[in-house]
C-alpha positions as CSV (number, residue, x, y, z in Angstrom):
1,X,-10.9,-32.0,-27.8
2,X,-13.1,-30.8,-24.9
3,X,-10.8,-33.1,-22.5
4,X,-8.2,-31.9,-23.8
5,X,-8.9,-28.3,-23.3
6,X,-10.1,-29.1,-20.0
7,X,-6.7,-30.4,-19.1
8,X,-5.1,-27.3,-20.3
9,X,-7.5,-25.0,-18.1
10,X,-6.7,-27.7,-14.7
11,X,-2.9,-26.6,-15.6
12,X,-3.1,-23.1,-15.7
13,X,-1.0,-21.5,-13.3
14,X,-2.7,-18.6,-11.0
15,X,-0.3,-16.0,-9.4
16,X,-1.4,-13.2,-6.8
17,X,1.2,-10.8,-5.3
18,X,1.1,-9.4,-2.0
19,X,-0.2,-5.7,-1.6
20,X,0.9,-5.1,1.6
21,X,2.0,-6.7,4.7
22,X,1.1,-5.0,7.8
23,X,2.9,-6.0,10.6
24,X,0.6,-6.3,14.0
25,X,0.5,-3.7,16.7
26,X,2.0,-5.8,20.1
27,X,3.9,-5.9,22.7
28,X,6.3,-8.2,24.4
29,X,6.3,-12.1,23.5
30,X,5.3,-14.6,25.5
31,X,7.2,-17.2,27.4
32,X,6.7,-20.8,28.3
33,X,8.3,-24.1,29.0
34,X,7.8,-27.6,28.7
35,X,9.0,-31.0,28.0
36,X,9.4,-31.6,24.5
37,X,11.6,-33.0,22.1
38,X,12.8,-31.3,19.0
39,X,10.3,-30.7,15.7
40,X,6.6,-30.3,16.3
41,X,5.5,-30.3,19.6
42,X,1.8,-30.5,19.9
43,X,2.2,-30.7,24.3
44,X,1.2,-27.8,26.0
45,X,1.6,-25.3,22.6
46,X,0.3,-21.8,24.1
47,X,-2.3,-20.0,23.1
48,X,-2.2,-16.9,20.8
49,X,-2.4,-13.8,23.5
50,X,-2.4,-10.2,22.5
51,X,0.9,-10.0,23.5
52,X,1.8,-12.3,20.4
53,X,3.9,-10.5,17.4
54,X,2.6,-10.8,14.0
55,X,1.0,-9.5,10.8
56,X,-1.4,-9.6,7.9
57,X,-0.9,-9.8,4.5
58,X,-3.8,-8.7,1.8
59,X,-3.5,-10.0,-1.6
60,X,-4.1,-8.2,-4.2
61,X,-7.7,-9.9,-4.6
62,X,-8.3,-8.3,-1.4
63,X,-7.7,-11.7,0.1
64,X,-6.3,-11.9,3.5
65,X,-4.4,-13.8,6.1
66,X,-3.4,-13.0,9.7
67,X,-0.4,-14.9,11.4
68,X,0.4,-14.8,15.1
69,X,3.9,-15.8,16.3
70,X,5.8,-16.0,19.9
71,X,9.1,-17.6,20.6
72,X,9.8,-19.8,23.8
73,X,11.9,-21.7,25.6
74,X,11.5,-25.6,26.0
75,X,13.7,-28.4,26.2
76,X,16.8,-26.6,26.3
77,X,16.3,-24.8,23.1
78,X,14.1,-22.5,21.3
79,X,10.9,-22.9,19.6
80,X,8.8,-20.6,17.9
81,X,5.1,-21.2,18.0
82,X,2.4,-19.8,15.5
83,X,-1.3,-19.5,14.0
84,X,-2.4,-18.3,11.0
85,X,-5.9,-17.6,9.2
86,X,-7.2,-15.9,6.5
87,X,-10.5,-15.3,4.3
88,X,-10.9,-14.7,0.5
89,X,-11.4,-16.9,-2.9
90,X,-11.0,-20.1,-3.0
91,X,-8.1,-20.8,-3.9
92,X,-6.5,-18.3,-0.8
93,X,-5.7,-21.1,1.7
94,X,-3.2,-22.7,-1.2
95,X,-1.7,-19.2,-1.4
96,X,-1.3,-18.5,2.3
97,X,0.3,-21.8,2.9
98,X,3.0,-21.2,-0.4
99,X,3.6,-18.1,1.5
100,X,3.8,-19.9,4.8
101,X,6.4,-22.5,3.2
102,X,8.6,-20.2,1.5
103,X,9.0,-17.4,4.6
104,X,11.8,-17.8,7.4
105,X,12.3,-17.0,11.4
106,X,15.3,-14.8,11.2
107,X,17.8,-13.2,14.1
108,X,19.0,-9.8,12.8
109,X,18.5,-10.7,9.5
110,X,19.5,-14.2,8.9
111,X,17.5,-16.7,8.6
112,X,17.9,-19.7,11.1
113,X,14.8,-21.5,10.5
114,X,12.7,-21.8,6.9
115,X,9.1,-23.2,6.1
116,X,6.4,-22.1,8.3
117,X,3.7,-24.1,6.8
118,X,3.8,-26.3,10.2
119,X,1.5,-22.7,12.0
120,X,-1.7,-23.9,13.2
121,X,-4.5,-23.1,10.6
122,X,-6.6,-21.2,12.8
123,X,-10.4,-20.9,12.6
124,X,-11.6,-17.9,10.3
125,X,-14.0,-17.1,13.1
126,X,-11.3,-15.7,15.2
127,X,-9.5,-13.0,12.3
128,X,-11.7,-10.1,13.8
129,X,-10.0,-11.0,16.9
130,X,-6.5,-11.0,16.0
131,X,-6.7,-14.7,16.7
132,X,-6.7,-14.7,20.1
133,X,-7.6,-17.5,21.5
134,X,-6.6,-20.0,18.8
135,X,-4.2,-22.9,19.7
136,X,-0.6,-22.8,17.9
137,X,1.9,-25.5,16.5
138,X,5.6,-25.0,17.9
139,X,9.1,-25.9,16.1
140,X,12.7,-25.8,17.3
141,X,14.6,-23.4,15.8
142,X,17.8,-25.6,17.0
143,X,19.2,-22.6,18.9
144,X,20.0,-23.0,21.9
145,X,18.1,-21.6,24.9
146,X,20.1,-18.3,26.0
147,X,22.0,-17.8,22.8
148,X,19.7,-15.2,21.5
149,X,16.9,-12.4,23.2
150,X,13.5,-14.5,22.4
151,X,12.7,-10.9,21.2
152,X,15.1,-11.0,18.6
153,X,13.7,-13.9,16.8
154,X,11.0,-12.5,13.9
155,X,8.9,-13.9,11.3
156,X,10.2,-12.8,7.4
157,X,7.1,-13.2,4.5
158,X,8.6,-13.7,0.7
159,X,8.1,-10.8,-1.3
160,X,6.6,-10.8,-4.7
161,X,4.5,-13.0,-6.4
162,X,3.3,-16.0,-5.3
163,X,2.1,-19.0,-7.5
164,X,-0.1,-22.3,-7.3
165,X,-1.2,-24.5,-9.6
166,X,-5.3,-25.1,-9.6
């Protein structure tokens, strides 16, 4: 019986919604280039700056996680390179990853790129400073280079609730 209701409380499924999602205060993006091939690049990924775009997003635990994002040109195409971090419970990190997986990089709206989950995982350390400093992880978008203003390229959270199993 005790197994059994120990079983029941490893399944029970824990939801947090977002409270807000504050986008950051920056300016332009930066730009870089490279050699690289399409997917995850781990060559020469830059480094957050302050001019980086992003946000934060506080949970409604009072939970939080910063992300960091810049698009740039490599290869002949466009990639978009990010770090994220956050502090709260323990169970936070599972929610900011969910969140992660389930947002998009969109161009006026439309998505043309899902699941951000590949952003670097930044150390906690650097939250205070906007994560400045921390290394990124890059993706393709698989648009070409020139087809869009590298400015026009932002990061889209889900809405609503969020859920993970613990």
């Amino acid at each position: 019986m005790a197994l059994k209701a120990l079983q029941t409380l490893c399944s029970i499924t824990v939801g947090l919604s977002l409270s807000a999602c504050t986008p950051a205060d920056t300016a332009s993006q930066g730009v870089a280039s490279g050699n690289a091939t399409t997917g995850v690049v781990a060559a020469s990924d830059p480094v957050v700056a302050a001019s980086f775009d992003g946000g934060s997003v506080r949970w409604n635990d009072d939970s939080v996680m910063v992300y960091r994002f810049t698009a740039i040109e490599r290869a002949g195409e466009i990639f978009v390179c990010g770090a994220y971090s956050g502090e709260g419970l323990s169970y936070t990190p599972q929610f900011n990853r969910e969140l992660l997986r389930r947002s998009a990089v969109t161009v006026n709206g439309e998505a043309v790129m899902r699941n951000l989950a590949y952003f670097q995982k930044a150390s906690d350390e650097l939250l205070d400073a906007g994560l400045v400093g921390s290394e990124t992880r890059c993706r393709s978008t698989g648009l070409a280079s020139g087809s869009v203003a590298l400015e026009d390229l932002d990061v889209e959270l889900r809405q609503g609730r969020v859920r993970i199993r613990v």
